[in-house]
VMD Tcl script that draws the C-alpha trace (Angstrom):
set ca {
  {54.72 138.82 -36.16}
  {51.69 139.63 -38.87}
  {49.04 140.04 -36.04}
  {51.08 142.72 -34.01}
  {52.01 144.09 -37.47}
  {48.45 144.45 -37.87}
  {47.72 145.76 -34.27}
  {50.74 148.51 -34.99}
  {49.06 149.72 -38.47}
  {45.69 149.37 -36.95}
  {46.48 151.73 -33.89}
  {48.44 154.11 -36.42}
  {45.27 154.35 -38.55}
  {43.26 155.50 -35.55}
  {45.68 157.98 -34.39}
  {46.01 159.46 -37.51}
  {42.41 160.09 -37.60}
  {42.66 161.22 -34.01}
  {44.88 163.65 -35.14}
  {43.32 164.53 -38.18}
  {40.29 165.51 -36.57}
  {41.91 167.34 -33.72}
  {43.67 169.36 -36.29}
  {40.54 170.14 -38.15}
  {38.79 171.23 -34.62}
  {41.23 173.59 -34.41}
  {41.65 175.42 -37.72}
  {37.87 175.39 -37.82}
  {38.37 177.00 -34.12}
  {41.17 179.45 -35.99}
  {38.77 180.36 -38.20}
  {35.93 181.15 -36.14}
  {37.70 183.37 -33.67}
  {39.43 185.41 -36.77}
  {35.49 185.92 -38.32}
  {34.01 186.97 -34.82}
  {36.91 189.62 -34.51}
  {36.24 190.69 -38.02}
  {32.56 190.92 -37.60}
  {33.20 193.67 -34.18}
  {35.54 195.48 -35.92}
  {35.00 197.90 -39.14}
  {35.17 198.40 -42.04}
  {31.40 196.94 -42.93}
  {30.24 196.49 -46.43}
  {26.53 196.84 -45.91}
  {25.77 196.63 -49.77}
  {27.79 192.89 -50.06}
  {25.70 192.29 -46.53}
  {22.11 193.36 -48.16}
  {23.08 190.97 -51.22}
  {23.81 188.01 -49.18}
  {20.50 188.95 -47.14}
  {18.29 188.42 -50.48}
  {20.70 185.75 -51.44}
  {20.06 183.28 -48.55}
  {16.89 184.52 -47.00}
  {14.73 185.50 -49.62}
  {15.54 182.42 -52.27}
  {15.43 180.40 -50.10}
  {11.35 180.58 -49.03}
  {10.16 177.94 -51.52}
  {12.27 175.30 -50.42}
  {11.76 176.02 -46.36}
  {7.97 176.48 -47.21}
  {7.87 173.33 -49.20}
  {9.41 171.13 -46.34}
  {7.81 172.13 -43.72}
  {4.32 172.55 -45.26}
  {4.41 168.95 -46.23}
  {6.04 168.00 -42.95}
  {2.96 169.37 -40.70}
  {0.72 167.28 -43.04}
  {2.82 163.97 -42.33}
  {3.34 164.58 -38.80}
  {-0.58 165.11 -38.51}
  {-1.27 161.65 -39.93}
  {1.03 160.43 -38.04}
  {-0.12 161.72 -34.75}
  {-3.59 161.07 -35.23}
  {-2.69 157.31 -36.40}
  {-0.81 156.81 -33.12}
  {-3.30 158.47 -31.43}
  {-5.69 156.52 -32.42}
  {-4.61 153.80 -30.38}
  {-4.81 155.04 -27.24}
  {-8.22 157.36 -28.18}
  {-5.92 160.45 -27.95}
  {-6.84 161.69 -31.50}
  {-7.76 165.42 -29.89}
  {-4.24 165.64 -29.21}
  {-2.88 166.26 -32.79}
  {-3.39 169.78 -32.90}
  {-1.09 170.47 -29.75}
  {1.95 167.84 -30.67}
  {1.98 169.21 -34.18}
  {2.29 172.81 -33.56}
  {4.96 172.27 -30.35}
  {6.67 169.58 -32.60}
  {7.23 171.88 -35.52}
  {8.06 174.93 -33.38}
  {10.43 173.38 -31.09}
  {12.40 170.35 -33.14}
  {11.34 170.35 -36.73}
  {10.83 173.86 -37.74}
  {14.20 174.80 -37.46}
  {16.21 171.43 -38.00}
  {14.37 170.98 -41.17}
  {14.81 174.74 -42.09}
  {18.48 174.15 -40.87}
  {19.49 171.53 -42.64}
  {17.28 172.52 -46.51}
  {19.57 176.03 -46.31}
  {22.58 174.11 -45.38}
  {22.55 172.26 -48.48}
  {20.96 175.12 -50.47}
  {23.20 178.02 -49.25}
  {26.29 176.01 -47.98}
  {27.08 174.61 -50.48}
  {26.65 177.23 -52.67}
  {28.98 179.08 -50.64}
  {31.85 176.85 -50.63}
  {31.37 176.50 -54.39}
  {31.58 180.03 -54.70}
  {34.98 180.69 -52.36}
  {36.25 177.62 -53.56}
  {35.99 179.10 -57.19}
  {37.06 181.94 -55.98}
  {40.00 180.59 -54.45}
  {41.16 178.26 -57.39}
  {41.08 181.68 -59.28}
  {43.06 183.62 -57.17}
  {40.53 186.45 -56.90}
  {40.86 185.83 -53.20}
  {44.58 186.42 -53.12}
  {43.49 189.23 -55.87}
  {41.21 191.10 -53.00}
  {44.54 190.80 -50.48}
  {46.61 193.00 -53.27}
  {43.83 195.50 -53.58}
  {44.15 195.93 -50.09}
  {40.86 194.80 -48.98}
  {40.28 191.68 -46.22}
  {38.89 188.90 -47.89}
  {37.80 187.86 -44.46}
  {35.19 190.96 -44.07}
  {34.49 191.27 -47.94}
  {33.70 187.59 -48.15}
  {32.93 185.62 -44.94}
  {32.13 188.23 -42.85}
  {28.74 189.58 -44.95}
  {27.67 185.91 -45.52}
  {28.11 184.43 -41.99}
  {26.34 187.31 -40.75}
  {23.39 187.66 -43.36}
  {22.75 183.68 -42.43}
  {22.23 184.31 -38.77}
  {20.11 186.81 -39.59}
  {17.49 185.72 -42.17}
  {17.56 182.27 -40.20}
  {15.05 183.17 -37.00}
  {12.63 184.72 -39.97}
  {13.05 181.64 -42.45}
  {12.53 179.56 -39.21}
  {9.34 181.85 -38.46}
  {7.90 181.53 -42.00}
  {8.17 177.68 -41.57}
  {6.45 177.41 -38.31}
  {3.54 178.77 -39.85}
  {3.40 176.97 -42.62}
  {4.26 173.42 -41.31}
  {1.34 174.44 -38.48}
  {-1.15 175.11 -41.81}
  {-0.24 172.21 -43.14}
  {-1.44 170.09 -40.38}
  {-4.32 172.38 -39.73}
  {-4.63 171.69 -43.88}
  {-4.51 167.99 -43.30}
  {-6.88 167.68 -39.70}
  {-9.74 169.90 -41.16}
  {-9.60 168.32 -44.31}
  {-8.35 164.72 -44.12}
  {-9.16 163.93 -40.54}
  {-12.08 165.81 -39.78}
  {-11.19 168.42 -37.36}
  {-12.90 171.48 -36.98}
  {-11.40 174.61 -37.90}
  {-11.81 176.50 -34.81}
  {-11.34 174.31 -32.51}
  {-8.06 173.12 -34.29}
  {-7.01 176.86 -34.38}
  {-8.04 176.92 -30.75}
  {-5.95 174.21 -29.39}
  {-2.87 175.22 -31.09}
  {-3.19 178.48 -29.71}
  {-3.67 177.42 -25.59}
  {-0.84 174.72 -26.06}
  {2.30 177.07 -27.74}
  {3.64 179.21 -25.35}
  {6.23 181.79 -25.83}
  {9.55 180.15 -24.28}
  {8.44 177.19 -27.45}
  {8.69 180.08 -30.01}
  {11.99 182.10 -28.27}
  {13.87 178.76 -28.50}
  {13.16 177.96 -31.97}
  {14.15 181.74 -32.61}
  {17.79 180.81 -30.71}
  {18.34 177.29 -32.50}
  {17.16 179.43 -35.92}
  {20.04 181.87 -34.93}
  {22.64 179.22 -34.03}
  {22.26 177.20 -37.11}
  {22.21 180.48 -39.26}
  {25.89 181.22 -37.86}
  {26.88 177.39 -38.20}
  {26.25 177.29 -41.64}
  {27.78 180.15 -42.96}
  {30.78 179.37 -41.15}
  {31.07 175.89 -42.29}
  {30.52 177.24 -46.01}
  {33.09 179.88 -45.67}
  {35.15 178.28 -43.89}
  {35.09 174.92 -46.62}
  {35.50 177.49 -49.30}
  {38.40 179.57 -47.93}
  {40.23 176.93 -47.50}
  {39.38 174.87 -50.83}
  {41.89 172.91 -52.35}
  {43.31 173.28 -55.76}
  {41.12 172.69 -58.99}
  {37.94 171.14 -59.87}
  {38.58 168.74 -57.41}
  {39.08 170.57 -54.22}
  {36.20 172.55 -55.06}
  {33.72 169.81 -55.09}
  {35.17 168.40 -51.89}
  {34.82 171.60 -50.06}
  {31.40 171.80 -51.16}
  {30.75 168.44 -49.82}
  {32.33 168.95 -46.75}
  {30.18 172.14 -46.45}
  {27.45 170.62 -46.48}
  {27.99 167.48 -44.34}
  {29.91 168.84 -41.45}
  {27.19 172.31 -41.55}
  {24.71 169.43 -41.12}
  {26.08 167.12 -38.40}
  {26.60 170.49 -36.26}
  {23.22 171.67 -36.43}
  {22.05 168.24 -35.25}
  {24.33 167.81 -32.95}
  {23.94 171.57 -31.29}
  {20.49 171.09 -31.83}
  {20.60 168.56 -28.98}
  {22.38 170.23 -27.07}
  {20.22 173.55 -27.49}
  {17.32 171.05 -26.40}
  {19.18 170.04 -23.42}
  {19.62 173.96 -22.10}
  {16.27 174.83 -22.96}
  {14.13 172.72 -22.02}
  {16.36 170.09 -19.30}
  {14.61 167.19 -17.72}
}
mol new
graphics top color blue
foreach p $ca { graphics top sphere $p radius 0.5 }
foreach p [lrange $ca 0 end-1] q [lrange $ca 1 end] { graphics top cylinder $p $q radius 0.2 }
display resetview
């Protein structure tokens, strides 16, 4: 009697979760159809739009420069270690720039903005919401979907592709930082190799996964702050949830980007 009472609140637990997240899938799914037919359809507000551009593009340059700089120097030492093993050190040059470009350029720069910006986001709406200024813009008869989500969502996916660009560069000078001074490569020939071995599909994909991400986490910041709970509370738990589901989609869309762009 207590083991299939056990195997009866066991299976219950599960399909409440089932449920749970099926539910979630589909408000998120809600939510994302209402802000694409919001972003096609006027009224704009381009001066909300240009604040949101400086807000999550431009701020955020030291922290995407910082990452990635510092990641090009570690994945250099790396490469060259490993290298080293199979006398393939000439090859560092080439894996680090196609390595940042493709993969860690814009997952790193994905995932630093997602908990810089996200976050930030769903603080802000959450606030917002716990306030009632959001039910304050529905009285003044203006959509809180355009004012609020709509400028942010599409300011991200914007400023993403050039954040993403920035970072390429710098994560590439940081290995070329780190061969020419640490490992001994020369300068031109390091430039020179990094230069025959990119091509352009490697910097149009990281330009579409830059995009992608960009979109994914405004949405998942609006869309955690919208729908906030009540109080201190809910606030901090939609800003967590911002930030962890905006960062399990970008790696998990990021694999799936990998698979359509460059398949096997």
């Amino acid at each position: 009697m207590a083991a299939t009472t056990f195997i009866q609140g066991f299976l219950a637990s599960i399909g409440r979760s089932t449920l749970g997240l099926i539910a979630s899938f589909g408000r998120v799914t809600i939510f994302l159809v209402e802000t694409l037919s919001h972003i096609i359809r006027g009224p704009f507000y381009f001066t909300e739009l240009g604040h949101q551009l400086l807000r999550i593009g431009y701020f955020s340059l030291p922290v995407v420069g910082l990452t990635t700089l510092f990641t090009g120097g570690a994945l250099a030492l790396q490469i060259y270690a490993g290298g080293a093993r199979f006398n393939a050190e000439s090859v560092v040059p080439s894996i680090v720039a196609i390595g940042m470009v493709r993969e860690l350029g814009p997952v790193l720069a994905g995932l630093m903005v997602a908990g810089r910006v996200a976050s930030s986001i769903a603080a802000e709406l959450g606030t917002m919401r716990v306030t009632e200024q959001i039910d304050a813009l529905t009285t003044l008869s203006t959509n809180p979907m355009k004012y609020l989500v709509v400028p942010r969502v599409v300011a991200a996916t914007i400023v993403m592709p050039l954040l993403v660009l920035v970072g390429n560069t710098i994560g590439i000078m940081g290995g070329y930082l780190v061969g020419v001074a640490r490992l001994d490569f020369n300068a031109a020939t390091y430039i020179q190799n990094t230069v025959d071995f990119l091509e352009f599909g490697d910097l149009t994909s990281s330009l579409i996964k830059a995009a992608v991400f960009g979109f994914i986490l405004g949405l998942m910041g609006c869309y955690s702050g919208y729908n906030s709970g009540r109080g201190a509370q809910g606030v901090g738990q939609a800003t967590t949830n911002a930030v962890v589901s905006a960062s399990v989609l970008i790696l998990s869309v990021n694999y799936l980007l990998t698979e359509l762009l460059f398949p096997a």
